[in-house]
VOVOLO-475189 format. One record per atom (N, C-alpha, C): x, y, z; residue in one letter; atom name. Coordinates in pm, 1 decimal, padded with zeros to 6 digits. Atoms other than C-alpha are relative to their C-alpha. Example, Ala and Ser with C-alpha at 12.3 -4.5 7.8 and 13.67 -1.06 7.14 Angstrom:
<rs>
+----------+----------+----------+---+----+
!        X !        Y !        Z ! r !  a !
+----------+----------+----------+---+----+
!  00089.0 ! -00119.0 !  00000.0 ! A !  N !
!  01230.0 ! -00450.0 !  00780.0 ! A ! CA !
!  00090.0 !  00120.0 !  00000.0 ! A !  C !
! -00082.0 ! -00119.0 ! -00006.0 ! S !  N !
!  01367.0 ! -00106.0 !  00714.0 ! S ! CA !
! -00077.0 !  00109.0 !  00073.0 ! S !  C !
+----------+----------+----------+---+----+
</rs>
This chain:
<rs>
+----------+----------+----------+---+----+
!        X !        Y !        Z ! r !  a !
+----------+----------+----------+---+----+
! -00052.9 ! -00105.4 ! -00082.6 ! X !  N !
! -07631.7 !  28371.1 !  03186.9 ! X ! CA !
!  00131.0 !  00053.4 ! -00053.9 ! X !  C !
! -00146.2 ! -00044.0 !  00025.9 ! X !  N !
! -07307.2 !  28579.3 !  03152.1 ! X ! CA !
!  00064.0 ! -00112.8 !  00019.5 ! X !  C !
! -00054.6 !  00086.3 ! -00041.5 ! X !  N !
! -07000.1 !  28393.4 !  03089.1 ! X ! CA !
!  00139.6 !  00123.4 !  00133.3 ! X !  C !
! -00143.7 ! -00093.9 ! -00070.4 ! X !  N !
! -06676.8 !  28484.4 !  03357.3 ! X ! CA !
!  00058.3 !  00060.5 ! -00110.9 ! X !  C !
! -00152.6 ! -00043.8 !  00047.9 ! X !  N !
! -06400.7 !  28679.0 !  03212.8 ! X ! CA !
!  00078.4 ! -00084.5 ! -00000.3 ! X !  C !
! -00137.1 !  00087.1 !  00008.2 ! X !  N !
! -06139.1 !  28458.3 !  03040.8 ! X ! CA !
!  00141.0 !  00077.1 !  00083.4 ! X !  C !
! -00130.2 ! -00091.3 ! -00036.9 ! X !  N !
! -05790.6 !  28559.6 !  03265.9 ! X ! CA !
!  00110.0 ! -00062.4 ! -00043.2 ! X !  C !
! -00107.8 !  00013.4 !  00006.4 ! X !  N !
! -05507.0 !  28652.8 !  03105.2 ! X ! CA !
!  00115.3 ! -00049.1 !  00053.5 ! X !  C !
! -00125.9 ! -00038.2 ! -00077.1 ! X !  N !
! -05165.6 !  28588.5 !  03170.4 ! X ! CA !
!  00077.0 !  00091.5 ! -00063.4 ! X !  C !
! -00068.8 ! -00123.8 !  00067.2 ! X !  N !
! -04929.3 !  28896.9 !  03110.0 ! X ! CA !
!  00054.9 ! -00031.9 ! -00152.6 ! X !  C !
! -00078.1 !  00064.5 !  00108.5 ! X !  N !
! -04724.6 !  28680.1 !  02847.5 ! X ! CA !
! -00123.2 ! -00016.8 ! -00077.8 ! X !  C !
!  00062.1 ! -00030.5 !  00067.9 ! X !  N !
! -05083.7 !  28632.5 !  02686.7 ! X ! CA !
! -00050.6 !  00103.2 ! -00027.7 ! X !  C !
!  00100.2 ! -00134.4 !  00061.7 ! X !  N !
! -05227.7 !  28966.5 !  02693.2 ! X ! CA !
!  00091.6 !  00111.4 ! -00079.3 ! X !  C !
! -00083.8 ! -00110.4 !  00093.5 ! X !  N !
! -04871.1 !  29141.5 !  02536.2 ! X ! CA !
! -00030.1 ! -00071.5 ! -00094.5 ! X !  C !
!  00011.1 !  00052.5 !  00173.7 ! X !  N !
! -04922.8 !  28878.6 !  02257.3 ! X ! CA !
! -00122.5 ! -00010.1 ! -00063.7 ! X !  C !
!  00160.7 ! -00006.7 !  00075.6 ! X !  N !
! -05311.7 !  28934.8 !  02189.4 ! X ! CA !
!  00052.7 !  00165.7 ! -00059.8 ! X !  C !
!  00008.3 ! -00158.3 !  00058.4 ! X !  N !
! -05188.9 !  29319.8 !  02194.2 ! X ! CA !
!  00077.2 !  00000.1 ! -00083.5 ! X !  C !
! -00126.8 ! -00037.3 !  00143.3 ! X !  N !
! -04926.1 !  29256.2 !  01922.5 ! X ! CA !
!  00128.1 !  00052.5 !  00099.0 ! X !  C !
! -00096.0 ! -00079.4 ! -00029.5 ! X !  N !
! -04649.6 !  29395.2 !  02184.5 ! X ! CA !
! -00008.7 !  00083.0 !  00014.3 ! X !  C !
! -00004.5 ! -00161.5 ! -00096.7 ! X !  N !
! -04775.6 !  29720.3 !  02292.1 ! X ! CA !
! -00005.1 ! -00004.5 !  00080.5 ! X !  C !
!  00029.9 ! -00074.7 ! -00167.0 ! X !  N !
! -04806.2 !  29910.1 !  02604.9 ! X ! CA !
! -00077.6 !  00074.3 !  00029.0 ! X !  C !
!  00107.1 ! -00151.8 ! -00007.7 ! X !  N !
! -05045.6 !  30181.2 !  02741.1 ! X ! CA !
!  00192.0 !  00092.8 ! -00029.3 ! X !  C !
! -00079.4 ! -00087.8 ! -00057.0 ! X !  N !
! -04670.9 !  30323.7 !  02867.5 ! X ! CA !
!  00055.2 !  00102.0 ! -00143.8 ! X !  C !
!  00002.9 ! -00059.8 !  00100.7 ! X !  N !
! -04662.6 !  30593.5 !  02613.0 ! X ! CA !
!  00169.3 !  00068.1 ! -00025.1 ! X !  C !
! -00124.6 ! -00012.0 !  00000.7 ! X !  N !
! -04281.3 !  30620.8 !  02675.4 ! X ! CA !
!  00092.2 ! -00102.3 ! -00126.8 ! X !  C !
! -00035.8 !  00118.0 !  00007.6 ! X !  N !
! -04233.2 !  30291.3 !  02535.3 ! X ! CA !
!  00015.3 ! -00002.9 ! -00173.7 ! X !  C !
! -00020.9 !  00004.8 !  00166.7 ! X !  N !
! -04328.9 !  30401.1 !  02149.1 ! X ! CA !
!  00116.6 !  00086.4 ! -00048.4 ! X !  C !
! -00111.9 ! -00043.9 !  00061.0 ! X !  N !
! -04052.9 !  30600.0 !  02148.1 ! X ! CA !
!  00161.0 ! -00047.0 !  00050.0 ! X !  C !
! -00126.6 !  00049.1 ! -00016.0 ! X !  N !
! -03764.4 !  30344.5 !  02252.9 ! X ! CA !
! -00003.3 ! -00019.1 !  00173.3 ! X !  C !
! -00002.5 !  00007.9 ! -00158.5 ! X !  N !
! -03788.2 !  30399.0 !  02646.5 ! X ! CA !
! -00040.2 ! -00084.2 !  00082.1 ! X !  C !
!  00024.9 !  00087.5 ! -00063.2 ! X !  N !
! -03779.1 !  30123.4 !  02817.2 ! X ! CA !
!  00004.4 ! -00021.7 !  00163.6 ! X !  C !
! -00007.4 ! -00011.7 ! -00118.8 ! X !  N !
! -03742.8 !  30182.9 !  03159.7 ! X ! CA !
!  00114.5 ! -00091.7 !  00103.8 ! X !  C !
! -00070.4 !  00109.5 ! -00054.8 ! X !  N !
! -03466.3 !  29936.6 !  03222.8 ! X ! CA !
!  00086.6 ! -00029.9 !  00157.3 ! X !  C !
! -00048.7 !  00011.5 ! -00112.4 ! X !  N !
! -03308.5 !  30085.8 !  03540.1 ! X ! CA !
! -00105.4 !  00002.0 !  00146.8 ! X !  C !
!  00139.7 !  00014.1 ! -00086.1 ! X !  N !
! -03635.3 !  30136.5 !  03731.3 ! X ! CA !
! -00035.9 ! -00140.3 ! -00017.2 ! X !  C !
!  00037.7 !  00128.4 ! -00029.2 ! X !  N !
! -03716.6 !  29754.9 !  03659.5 ! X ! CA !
!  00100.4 ! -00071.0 !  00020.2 ! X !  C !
! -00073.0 !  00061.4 ! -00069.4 ! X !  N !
! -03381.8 !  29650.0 !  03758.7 ! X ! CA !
!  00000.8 !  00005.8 !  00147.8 ! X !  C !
!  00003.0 ! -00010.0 ! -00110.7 ! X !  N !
! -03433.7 !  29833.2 !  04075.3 ! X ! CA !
! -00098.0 ! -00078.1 !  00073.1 ! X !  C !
!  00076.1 !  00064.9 ! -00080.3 ! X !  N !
! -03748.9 !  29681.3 !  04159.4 ! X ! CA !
!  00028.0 ! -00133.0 ! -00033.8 ! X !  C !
!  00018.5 !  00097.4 ! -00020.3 ! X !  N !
! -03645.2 !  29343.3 !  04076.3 ! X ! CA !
!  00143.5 ! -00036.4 !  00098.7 ! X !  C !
! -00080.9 !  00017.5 ! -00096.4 ! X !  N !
! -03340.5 !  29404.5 !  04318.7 ! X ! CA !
! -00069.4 !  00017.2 !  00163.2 ! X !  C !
!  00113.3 !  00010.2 ! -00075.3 ! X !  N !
! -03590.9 !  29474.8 !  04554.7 ! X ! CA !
! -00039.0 ! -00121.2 !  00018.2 ! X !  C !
!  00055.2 !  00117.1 ! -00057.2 ! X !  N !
! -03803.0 !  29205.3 !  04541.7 ! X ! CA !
!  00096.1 ! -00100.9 !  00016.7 ! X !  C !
! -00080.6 !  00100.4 ! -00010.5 ! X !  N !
! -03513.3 !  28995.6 !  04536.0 ! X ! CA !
!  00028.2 !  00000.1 !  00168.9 ! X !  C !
! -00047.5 ! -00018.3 ! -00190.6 ! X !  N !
! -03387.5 !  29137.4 !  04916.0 ! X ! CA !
! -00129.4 ! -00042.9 !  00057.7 ! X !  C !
!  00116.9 !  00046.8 ! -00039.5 ! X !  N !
! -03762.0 !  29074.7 !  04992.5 ! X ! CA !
! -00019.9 ! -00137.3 !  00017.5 ! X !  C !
!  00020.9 !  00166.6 !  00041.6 ! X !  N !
! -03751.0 !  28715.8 !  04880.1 ! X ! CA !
!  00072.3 ! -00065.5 !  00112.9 ! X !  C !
! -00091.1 !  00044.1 ! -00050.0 ! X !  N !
! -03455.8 !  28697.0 !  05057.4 ! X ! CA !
! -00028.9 ! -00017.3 !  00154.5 ! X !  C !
!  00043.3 !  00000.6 ! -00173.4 ! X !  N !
! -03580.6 !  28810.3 !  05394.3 ! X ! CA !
! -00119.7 ! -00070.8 !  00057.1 ! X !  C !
!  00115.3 !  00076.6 ! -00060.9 ! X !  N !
! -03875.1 !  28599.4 !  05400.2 ! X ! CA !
!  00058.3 ! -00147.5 !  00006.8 ! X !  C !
! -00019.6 !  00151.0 ! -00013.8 ! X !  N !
! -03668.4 !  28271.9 !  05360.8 ! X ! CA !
!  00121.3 !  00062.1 !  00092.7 ! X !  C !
! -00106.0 ! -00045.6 ! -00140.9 ! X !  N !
! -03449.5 !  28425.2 !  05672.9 ! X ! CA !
!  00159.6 !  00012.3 ! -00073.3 ! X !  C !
! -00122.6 ! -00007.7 !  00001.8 ! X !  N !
! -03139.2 !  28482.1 !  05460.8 ! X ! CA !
!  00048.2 !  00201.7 !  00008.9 ! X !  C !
! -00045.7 ! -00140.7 ! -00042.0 ! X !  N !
! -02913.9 !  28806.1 !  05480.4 ! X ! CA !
!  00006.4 !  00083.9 ! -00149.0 ! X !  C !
! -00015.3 ! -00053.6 !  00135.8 ! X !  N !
! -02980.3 !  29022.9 !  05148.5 ! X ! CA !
!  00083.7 !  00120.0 ! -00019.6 ! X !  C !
! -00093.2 ! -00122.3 !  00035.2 ! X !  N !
! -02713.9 !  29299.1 !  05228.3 ! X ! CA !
! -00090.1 !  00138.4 !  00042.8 ! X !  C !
!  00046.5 ! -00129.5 !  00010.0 ! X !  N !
! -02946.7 !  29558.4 !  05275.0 ! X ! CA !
! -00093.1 !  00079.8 !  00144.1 ! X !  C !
!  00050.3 !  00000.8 ! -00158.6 ! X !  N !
! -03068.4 !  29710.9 !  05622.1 ! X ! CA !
! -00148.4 ! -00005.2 ! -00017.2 ! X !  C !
!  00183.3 ! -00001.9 ! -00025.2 ! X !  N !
! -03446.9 !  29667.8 !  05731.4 ! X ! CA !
! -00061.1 !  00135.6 ! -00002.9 ! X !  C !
!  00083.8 ! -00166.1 ! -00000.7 ! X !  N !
! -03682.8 !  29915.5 !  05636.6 ! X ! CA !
! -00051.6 !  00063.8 !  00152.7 ! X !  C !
!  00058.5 ! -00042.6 ! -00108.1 ! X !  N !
! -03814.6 !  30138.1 !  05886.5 ! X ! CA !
! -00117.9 ! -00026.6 !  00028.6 ! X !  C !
!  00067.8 !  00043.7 ! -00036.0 ! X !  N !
! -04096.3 !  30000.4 !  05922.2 ! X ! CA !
! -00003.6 ! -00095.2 !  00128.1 ! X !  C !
!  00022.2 !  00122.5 ! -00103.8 ! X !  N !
! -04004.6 !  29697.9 !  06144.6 ! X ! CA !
!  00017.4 !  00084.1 !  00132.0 ! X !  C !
! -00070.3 ! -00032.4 ! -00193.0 ! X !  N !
! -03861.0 !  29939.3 !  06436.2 ! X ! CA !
! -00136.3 !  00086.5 !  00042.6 ! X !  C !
!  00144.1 ! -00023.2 ! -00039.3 ! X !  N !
! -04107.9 !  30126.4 !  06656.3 ! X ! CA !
! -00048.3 !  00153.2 ! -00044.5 ! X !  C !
!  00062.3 ! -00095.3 !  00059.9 ! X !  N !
! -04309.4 !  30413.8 !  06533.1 ! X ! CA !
!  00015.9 !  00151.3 !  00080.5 ! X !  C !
!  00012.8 ! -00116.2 ! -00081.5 ! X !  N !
! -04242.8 !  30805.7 !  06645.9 ! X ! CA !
! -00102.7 !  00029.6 !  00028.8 ! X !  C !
!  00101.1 ! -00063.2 ! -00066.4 ! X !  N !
! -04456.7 !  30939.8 !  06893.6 ! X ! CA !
! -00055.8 !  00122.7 ! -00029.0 ! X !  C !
!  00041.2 ! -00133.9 !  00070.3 ! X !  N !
! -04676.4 !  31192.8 !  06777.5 ! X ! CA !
! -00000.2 !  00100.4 !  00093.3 ! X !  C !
! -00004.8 ! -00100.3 ! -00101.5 ! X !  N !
! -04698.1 !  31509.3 !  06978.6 ! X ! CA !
! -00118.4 !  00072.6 ! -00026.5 ! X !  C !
!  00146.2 ! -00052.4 !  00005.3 ! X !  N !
! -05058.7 !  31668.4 !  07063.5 ! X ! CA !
! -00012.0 !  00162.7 ! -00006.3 ! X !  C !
! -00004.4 ! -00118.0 !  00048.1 ! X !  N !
! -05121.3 !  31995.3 !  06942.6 ! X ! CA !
! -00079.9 !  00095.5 !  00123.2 ! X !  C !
!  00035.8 ! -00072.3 ! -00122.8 ! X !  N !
! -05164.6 !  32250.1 !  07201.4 ! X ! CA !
! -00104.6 !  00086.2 ! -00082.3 ! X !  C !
!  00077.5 ! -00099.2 !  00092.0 ! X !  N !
! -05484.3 !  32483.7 !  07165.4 ! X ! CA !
! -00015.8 !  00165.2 !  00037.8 ! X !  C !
+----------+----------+----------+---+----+
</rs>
């Protein structure tokens, strides 16, 4: 029968690809470094708020309660 799909891990599949990217930014120097600082400041406040500490940063809007929609007159 078929076998599964061997799964990668990221750290193996940049080093099967030699170190490329699809991100076609990337062959010309662009690394994206402040966009992946942001999201790993992110997940960090995330991390933070699931083990109940205070990460500095206010709660998304999500947690509070949702605006009421208003019904469209016809």
């Amino acid at each position: 029968g078929p076998k599964p799909p061997k799964i990668l891990t990221d750290e193996m599949l940049l080093q099967a690809c030699e170190g490329r990217t699809a991100h076609k930014a990337a062959r010309l120097g662009i690394t994206m470094k402040a966009k992946l600082a942001r999201l790993e400041a992110q997940e960090q406040a995330f991390l933070a708020r699931l083990k109940g500490q205070d990460p500095g940063t206010p709660h998304p809007q999500s947690e509070s309660k949702p605006p009421k929609k208003k019904k469209k007159k016809k």
